[in-house]
N, C-alpha and C positions, 0 to 999 in steps of 0.2 A: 691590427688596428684596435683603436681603445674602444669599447662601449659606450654609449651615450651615456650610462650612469659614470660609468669611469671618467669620461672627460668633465663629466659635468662637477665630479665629485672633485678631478682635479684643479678647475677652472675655480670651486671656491675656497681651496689651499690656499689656491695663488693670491686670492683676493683677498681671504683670513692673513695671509704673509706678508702680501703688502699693508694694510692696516697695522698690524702689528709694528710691523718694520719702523711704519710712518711715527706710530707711538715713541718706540723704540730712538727715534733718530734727535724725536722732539726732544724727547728730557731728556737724550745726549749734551743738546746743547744748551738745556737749560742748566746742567749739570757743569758743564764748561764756562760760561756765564758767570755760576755761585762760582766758581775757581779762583774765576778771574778777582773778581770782588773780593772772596778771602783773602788771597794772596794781597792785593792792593791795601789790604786792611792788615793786615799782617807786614809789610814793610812799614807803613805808616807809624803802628805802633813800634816797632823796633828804631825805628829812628829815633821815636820819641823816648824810649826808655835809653837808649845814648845819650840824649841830651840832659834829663831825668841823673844819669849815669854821673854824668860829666860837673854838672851842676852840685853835686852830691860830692864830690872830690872836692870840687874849689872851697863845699863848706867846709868841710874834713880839715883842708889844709888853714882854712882861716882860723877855725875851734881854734885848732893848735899851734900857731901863732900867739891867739889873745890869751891862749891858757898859760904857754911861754912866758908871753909879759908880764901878764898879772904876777906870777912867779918868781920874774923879776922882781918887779915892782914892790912884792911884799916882803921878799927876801932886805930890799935897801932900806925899805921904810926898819921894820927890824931891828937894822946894825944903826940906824941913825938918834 
């Protein structure tokens, strides 16, 4: 059998443990929460630099088109 001091010492383990624990479980899930949120912040922005991405080509391809013509254009002016 345990000692009264014993049980007694074990009894605020258990209490210290559970506390803890409880601590321990909170800012688990606060911690899961921030996750969530990063991630959600994190696809967001990756979409948006696709789009950013995408929009950035179509200029690319435009530049160079008008840069094209103008090229044209001043090559006939030129010969004329």
């Amino acid at each position: 059998m345990y000692s009264i001091y014993e049980t007694k010492k074990m009894f605020l383990n258990f209490f210290l443990f559970q506390l803890y624990f409880g601590k321990m479980e909170k800012h688990r899930k606060e911690l899961e929460d921030q996750n969530v949120t990063l991630l959600a912040s994190k696809n967001d922005l990756f979409t948006e630099l696709q789009a950013e991405q995408s929009n950035l080509a179509d200029s690319e391809e435009r530049i160079a088109k008008l840069v094209s013509q103008r090229c044209i254009k001043f090559s006939n002016f030129s010969y004329n």
